[in-house]
Backbone bond lengths (Angstrom), bond angles and torsions (degrees), N, CA, C in turn:
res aa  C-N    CA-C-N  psi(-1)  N-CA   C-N-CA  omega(-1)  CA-C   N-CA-C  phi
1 X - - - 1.471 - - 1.528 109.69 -
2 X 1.127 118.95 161.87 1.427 129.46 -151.08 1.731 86.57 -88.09
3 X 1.279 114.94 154.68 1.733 117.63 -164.68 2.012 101.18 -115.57
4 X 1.497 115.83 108.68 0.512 120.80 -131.55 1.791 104.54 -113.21
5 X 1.957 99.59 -17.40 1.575 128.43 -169.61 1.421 99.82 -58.98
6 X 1.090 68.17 156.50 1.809 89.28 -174.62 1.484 108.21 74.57
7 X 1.140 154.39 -42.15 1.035 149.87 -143.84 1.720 107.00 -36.05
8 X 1.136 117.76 147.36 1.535 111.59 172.40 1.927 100.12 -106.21
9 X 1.483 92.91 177.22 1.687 90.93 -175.36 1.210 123.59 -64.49
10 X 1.463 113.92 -23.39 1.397 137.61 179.07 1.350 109.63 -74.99
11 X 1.254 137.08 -46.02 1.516 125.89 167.90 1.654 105.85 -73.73
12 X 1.451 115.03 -11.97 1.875 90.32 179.53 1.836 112.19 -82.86
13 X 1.626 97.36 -19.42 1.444 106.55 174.65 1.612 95.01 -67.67
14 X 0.834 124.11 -59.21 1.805 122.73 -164.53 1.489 91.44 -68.16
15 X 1.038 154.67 -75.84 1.490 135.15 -175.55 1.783 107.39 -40.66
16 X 1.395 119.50 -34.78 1.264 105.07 166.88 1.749 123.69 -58.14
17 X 0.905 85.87 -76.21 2.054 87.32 159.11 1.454 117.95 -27.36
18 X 1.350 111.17 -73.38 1.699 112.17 -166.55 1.362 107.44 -55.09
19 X 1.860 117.79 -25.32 1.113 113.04 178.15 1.578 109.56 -84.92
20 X 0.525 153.82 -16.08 1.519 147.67 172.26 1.812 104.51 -92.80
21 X 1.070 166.98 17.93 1.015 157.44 41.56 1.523 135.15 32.98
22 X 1.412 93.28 -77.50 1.520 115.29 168.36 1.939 116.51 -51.54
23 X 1.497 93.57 -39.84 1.817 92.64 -173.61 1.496 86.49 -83.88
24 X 0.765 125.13 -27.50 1.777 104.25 -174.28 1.569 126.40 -29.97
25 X 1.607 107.44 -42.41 1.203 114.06 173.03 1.363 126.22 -89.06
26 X 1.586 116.34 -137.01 1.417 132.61 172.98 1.497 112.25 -50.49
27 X 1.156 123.55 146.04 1.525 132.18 -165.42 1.728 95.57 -75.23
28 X 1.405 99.50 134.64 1.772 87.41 163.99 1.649 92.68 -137.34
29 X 1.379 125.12 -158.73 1.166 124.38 -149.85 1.765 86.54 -108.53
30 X 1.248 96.75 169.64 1.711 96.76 -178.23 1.405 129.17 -74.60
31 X 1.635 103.10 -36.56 1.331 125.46 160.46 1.414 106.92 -63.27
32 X 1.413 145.84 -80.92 1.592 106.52 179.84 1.502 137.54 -89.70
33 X 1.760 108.99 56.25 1.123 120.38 -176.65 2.288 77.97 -114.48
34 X 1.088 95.32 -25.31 1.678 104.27 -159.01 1.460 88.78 -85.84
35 X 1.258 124.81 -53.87 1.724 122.75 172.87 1.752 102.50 -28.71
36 X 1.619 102.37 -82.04 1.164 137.22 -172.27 1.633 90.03 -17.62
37 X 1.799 108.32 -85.59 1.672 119.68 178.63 1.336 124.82 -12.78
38 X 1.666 96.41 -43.48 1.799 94.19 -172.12 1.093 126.87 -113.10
39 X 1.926 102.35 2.29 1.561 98.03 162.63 1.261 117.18 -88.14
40 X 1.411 97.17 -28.65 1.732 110.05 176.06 1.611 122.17 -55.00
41 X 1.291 107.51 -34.00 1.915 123.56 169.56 0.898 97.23 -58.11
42 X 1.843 134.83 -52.18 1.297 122.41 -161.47 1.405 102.28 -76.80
43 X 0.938 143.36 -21.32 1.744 139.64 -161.36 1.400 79.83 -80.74
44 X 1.740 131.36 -69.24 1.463 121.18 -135.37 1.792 78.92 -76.83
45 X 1.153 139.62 -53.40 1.629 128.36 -149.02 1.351 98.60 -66.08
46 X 1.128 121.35 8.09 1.802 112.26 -174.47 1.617 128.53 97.71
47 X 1.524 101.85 -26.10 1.887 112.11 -178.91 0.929 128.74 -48.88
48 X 1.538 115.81 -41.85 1.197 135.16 147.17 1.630 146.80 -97.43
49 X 1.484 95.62 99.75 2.015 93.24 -144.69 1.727 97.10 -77.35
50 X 1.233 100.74 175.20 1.701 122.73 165.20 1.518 101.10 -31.21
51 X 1.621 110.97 125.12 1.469 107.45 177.62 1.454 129.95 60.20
52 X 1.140 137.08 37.98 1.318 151.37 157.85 1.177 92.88 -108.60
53 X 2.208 107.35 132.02 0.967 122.61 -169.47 1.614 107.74 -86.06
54 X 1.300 99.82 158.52 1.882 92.73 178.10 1.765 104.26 -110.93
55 X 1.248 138.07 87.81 1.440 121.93 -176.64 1.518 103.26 -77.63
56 X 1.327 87.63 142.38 1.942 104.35 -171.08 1.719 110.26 -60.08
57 X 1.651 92.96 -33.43 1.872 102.99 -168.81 1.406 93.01 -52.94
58 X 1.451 109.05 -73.61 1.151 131.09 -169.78 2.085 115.20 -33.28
59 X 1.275 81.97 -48.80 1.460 92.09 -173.66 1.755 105.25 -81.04
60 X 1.238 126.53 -30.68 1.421 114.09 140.48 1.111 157.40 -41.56
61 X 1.665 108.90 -31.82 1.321 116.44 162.86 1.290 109.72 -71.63
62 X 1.402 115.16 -42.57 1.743 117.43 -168.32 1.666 106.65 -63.06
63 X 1.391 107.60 -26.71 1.457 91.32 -165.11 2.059 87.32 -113.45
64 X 1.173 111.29 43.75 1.470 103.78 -179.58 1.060 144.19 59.14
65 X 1.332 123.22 -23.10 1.548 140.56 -163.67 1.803 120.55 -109.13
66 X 0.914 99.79 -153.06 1.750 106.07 -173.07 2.085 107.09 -112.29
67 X 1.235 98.44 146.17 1.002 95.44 -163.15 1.067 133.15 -68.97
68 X 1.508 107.37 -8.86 1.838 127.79 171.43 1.598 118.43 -62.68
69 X 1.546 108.25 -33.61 1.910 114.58 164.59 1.912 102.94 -63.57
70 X 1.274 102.11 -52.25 1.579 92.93 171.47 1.313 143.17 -50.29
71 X 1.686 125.70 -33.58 0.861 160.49 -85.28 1.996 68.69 -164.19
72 X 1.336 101.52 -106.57 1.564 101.22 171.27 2.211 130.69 -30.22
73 X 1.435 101.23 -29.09 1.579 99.01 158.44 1.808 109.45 -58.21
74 X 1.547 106.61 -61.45 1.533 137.03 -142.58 1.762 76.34 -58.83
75 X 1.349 139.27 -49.10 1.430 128.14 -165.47 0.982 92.24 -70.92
76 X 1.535 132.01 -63.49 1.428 130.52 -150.48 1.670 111.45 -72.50
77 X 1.702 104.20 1.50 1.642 95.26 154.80 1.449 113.73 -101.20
78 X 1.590 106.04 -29.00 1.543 100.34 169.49 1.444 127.03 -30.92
79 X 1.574 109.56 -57.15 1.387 123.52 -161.44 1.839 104.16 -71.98
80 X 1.964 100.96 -19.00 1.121 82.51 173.94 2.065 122.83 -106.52
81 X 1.006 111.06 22.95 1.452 139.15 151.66 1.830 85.40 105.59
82 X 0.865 168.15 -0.65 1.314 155.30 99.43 1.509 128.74 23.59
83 X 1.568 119.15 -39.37 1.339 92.99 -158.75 1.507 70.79 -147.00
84 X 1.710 123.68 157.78 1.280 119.36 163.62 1.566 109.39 -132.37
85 X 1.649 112.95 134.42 1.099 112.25 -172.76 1.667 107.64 -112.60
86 X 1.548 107.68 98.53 1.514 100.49 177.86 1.693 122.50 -81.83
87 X 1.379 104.26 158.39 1.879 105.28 -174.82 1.550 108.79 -45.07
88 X 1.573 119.16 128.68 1.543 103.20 160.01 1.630 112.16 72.73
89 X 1.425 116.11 0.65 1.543 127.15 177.26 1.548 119.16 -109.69
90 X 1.024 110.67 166.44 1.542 108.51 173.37 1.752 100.75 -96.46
91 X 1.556 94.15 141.10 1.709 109.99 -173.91 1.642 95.25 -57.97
92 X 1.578 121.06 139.27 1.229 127.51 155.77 1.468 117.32 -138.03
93 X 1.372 115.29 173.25 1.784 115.18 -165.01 1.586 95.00 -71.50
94 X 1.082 101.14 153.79 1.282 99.51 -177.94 1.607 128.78 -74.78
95 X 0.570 114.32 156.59 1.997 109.30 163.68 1.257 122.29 -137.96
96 X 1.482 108.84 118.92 1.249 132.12 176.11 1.577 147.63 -48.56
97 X 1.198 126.94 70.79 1.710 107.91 -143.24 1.524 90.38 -67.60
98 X 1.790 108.80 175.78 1.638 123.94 159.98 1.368 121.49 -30.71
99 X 1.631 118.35 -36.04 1.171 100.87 -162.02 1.115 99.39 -101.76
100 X 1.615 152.68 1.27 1.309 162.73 162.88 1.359 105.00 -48.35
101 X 1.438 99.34 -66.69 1.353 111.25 -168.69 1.725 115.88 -84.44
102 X 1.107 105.63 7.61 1.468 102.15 147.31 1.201 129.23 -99.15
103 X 1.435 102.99 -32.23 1.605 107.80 152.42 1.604 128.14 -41.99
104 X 0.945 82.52 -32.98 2.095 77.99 176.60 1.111 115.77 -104.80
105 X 1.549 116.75 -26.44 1.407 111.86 146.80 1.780 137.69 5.34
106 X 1.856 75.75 -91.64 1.188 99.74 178.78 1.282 115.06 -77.13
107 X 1.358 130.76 -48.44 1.290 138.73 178.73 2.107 107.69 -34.48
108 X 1.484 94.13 -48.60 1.513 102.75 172.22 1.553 102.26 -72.45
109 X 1.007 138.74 -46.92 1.866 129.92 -164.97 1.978 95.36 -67.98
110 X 1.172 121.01 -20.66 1.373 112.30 -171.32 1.649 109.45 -89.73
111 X 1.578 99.39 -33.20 1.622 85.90 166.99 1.353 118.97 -103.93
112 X 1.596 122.58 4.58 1.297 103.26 171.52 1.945 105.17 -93.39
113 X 1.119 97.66 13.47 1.731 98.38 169.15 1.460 111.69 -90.17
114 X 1.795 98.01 -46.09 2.042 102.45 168.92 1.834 101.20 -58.45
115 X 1.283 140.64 -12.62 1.627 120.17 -155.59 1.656 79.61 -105.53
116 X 1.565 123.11 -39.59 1.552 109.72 -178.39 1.475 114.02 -59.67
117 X 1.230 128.95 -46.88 1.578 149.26 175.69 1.630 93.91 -31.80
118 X 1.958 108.39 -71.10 1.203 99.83 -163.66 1.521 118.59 -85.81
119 X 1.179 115.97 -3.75 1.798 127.81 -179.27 1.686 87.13 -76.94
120 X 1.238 134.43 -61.51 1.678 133.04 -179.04 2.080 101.44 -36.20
121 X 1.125 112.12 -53.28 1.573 119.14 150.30 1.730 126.33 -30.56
122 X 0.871 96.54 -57.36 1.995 107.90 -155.82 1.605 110.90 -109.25
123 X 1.095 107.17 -29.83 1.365 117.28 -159.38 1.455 99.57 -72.56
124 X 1.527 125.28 130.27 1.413 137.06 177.50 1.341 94.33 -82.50
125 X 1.651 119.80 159.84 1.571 125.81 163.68 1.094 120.28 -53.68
126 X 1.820 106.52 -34.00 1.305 93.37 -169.69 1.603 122.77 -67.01
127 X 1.390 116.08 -28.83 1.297 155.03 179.68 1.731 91.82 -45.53
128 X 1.220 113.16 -65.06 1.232 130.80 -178.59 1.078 123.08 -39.75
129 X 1.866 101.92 -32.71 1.639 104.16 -157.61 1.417 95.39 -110.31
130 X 1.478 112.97 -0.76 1.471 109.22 158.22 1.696 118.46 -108.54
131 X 1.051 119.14 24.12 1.550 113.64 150.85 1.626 97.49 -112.03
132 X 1.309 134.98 -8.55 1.315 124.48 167.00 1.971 100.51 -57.33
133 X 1.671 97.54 -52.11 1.524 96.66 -165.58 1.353 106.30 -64.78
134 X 1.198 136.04 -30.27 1.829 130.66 160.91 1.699 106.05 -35.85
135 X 1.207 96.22 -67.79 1.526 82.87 -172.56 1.104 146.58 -69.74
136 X 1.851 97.11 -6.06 1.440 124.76 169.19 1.626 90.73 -44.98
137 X 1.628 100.86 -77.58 1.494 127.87 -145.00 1.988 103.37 -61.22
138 X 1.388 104.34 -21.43 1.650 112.59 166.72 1.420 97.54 -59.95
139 X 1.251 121.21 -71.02 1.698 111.99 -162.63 1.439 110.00 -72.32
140 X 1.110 153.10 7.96 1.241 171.56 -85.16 1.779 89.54 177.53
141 X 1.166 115.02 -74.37 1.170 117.87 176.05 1.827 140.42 -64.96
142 X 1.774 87.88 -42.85 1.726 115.62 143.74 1.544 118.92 -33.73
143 X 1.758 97.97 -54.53 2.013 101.11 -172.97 1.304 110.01 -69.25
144 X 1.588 107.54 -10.77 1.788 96.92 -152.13 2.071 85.84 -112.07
145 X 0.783 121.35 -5.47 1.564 122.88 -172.98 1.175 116.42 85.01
146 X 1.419 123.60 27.34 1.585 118.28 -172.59 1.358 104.40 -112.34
147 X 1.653 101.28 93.90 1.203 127.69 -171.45 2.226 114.71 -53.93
148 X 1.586 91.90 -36.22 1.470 105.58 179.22 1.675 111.21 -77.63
149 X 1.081 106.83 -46.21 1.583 108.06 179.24 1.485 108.99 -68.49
150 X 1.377 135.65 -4.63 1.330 145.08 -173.89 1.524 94.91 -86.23
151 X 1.382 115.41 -65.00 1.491 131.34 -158.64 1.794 87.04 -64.04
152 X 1.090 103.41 -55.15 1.648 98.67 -155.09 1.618 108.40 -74.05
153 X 1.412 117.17 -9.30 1.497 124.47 151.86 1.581 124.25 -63.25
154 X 1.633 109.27 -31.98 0.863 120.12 -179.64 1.772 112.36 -71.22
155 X 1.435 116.93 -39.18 0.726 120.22 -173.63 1.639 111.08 -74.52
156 X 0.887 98.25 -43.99 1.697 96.85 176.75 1.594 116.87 -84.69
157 X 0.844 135.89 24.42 1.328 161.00 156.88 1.661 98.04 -78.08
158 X 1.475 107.06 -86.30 1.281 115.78 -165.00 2.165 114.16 -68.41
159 X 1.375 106.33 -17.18 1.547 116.28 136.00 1.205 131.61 -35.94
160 X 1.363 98.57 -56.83 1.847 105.97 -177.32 1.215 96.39 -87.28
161 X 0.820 131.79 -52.25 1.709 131.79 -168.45 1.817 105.45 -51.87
162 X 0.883 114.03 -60.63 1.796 112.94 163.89 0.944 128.46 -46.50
163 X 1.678 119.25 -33.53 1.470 134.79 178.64 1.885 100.59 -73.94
164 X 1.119 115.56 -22.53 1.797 105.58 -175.80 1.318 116.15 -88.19
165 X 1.743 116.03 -10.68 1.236 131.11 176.97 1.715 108.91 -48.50
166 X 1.378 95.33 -27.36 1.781 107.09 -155.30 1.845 123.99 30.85
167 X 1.506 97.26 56.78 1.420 110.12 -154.01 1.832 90.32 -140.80
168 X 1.811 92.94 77.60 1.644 102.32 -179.19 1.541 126.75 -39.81
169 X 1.714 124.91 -52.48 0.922 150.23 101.82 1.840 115.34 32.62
170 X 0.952 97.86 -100.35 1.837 114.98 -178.74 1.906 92.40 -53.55
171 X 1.055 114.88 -47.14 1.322 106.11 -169.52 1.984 115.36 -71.19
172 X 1.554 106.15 -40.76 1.427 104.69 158.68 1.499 108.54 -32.19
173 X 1.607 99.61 -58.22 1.940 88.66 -147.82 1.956 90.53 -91.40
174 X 0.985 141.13 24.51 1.253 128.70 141.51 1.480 127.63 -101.13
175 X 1.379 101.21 -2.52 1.076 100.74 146.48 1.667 146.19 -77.81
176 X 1.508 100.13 -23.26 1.400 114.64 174.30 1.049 91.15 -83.98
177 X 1.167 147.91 17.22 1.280 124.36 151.74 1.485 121.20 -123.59
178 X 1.613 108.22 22.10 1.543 112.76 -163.17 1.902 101.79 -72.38
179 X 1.449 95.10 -57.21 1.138 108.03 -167.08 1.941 129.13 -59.63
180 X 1.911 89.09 -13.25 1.704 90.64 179.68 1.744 75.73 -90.25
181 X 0.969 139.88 -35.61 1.383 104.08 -143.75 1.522 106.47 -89.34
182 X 1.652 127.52 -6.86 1.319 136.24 167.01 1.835 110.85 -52.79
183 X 1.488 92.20 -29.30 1.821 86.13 -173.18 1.740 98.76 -75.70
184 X 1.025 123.85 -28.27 1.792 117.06 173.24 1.823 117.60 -97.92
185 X 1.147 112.80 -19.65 1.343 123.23 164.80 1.768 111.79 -26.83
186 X 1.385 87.15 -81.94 1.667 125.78 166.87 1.637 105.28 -25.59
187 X 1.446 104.95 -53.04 1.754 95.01 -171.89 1.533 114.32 -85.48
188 X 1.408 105.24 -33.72 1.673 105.64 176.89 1.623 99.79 -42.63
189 X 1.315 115.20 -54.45 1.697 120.31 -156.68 1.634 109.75 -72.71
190 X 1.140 94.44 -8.13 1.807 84.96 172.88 1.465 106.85 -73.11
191 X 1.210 136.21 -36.26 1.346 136.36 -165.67 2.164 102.62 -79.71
192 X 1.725 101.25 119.48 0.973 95.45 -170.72 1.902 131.93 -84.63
193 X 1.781 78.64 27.30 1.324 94.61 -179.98 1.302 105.51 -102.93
194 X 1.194 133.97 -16.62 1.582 155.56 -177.83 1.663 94.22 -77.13
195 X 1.211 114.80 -66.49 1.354 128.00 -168.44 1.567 109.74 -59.00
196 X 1.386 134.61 -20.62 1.106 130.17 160.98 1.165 127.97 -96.12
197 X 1.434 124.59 -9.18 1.510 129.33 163.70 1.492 107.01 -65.83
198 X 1.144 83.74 -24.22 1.912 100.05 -152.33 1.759 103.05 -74.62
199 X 1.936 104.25 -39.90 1.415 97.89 171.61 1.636 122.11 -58.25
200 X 1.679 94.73 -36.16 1.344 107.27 -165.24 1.347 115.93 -59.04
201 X 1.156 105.10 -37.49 1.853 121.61 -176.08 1.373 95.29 -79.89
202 X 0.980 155.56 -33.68 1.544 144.10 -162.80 1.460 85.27 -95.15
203 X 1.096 144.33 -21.30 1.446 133.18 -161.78 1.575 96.29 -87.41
204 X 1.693 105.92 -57.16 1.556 109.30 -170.53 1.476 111.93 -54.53
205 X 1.612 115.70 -34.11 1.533 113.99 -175.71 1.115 109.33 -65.38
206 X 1.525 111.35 -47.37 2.097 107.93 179.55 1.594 113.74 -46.78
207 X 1.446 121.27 -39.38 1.169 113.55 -177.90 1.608 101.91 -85.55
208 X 1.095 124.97 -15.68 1.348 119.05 163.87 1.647 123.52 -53.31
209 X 1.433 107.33 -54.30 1.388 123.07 176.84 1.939 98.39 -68.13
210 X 1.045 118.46 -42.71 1.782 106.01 -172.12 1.666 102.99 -69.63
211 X 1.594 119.37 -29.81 1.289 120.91 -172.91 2.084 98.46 -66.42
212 X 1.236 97.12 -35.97 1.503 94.25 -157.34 1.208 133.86 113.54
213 X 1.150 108.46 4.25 1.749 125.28 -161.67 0.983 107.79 -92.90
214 X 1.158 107.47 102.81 1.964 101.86 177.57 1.374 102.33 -84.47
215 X 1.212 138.76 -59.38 1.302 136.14 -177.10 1.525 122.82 -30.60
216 X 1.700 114.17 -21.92 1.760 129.40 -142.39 1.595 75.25 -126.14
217 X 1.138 102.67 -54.01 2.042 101.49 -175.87 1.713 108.01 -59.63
218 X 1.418 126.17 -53.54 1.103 127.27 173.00 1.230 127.23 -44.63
219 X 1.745 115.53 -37.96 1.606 123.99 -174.58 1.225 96.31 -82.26
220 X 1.128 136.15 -38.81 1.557 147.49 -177.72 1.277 103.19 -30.00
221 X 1.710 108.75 -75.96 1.223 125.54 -119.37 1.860 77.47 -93.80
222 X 1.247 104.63 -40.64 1.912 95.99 -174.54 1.581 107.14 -73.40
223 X 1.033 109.11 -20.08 1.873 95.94 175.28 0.887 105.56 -99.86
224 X 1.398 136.22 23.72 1.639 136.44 150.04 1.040 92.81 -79.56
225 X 1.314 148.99 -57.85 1.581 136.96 -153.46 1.636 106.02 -103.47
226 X 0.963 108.48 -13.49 1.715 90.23 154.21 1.832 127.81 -102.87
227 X 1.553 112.53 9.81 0.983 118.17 150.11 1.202 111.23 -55.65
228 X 1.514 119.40 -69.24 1.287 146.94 -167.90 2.190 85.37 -41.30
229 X 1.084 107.99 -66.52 1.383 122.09 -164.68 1.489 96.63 -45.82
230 X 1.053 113.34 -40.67 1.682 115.07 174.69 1.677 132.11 -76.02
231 X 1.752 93.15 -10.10 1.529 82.55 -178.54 1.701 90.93 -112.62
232 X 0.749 124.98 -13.32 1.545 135.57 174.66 1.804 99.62 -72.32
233 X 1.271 121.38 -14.79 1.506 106.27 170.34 1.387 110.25 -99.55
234 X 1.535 112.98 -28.73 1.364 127.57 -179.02 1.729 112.65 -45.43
235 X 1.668 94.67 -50.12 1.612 108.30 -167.75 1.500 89.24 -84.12
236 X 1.214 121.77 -33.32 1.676 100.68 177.45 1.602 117.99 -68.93
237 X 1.183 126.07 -37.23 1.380 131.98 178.49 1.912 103.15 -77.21
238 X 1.238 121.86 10.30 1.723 128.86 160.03 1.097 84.51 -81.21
239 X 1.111 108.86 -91.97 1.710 128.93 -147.14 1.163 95.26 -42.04
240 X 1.706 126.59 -37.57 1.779 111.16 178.16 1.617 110.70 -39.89
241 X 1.491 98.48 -61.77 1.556 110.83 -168.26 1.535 100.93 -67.88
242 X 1.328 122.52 15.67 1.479 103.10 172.59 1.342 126.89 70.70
243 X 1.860 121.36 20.86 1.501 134.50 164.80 1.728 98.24 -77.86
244 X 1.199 109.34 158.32 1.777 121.90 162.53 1.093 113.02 -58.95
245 X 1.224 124.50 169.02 1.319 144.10 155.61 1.221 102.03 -78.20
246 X 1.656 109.85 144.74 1.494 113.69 -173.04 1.910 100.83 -91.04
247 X 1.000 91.97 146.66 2.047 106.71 171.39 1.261 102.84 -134.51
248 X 1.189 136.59 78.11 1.312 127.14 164.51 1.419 96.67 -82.61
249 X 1.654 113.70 144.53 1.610 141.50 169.53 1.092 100.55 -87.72
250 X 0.934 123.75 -50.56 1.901 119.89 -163.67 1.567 116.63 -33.86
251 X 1.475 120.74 148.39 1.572 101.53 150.87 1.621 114.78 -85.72
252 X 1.757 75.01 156.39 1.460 97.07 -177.58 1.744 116.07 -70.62
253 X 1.752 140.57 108.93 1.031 121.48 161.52 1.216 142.02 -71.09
254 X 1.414 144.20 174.89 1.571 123.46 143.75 1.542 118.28 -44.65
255 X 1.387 116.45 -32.53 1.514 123.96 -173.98 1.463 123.43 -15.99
């Protein structure tokens, strides 16, 4: 059985995700849909960084089994930009250059502007008045410094928010892209200057979507994620020059 100890709360949320993702498609067996879950948690929680190799042996013994269930996860993260398997190489996590990750970037800011457009359409009040309460519970979490309950608000925010599109379609293909964009998600939001634009913009779009405005909801919702796209190059072009990664402790205010 797939080895599961230690897990922190943050990889059981990301095995929650990857698993609902993962069944979306073609049937695979439970055991390497369950492999898949918990190597995949470790890539997005950090355990396993950019380029650390995954050997199948290895990863067979740990998870008990034969190396063909392994072997079958390691694609089914490939396909989902997670894991890269080069010719004649041993499978390793993937790594992303600049221009990847602007690619999905944007690719995500263009349809989460089409899902605001059509959620301003579909979306009941009541609907409304529960992505209002997400963002309650974001700044809620923001005031108090709980950096994880922020992100994982965030994430289910932009869950529901896709789900009101009622646009089966749009939601497939943001989903193929949920899971690369969780591994940079995560770092934009540590910076607590990110984290307050970030309330602000989720706040203005909700009243965007209750006003009706598709035009105001659409610009919203895509220059939320290419903000994000902008501070995620910022901290990448530090780290070029060899500055830290920022950790601020503090809580986050409205301030």
């Amino acid at each position: 059985m797939p080895d599961h100890g230690g897990a922190s709360a943050n990889s059981e949320r990301f095995r929650a995700t990857i698993h609902r993702v993962l069944s979306r498609g073609e049937a695979h067996a439970s055991l390497v849909i369950d492999i898949a879950c918990t190597i995949g948690a470790e890539i997005l929680d950090g355990l396993l960084p950019p380029g650390r190799d995954l050997n199948s042996v290895d990863l067979a013994r740990r998870f008990s089994t034969s190396r063909t269930p392994v072997r079958e996860a390691l694609v089914m993260l490939e396909k989902e930009g997670l894991v890269e398997i080069p010719p004649r190489r041993r499978p390793r996590v993937a790594i992303h250059d600049r221009d990847e990750i602007r690619e999905i970037y944007r690719v995500r800011a263009a349809m989460l502007g089409l899902c605001a457009s059509e959620a301003c359409e579909h979306a009941s009040a009541e609907e409304l008045v529960e992505l209002r309460d997400i963002v309650t519970a974001m700044q809620d979490a923001a005031n108090t410094g709980d950096r994880d309950g922020y992100y994982w608000g965030n994430v289910r925010f932009h869950e529901r928010f896709a789900e009101l599109a009622r646009n089966r379609t749009l939601l497939r293909q943001l989903d193929s892209l949920v899971l690369r964009s969780l591994r940079f998600r995560r770092r934009t939001l540590s910076s607590p200057e990110r984290v307050r634009r970030s309330i602000a913009d989720h706040s203005r779009l909700v009243v965007a979507l209750e006003d009706r405005d598709q035009a105001l909801a659409s610009a919203l919702a895509s220059a939320n994620v290419l903000g994000a796209l902008r501070m995620l190059e910022a901290m990448l072009d530090g780290e070029a020059r060899g500055e830290p990664r920022a950790a601020a402790k503090r809580p986050i205010s409205r301030g």
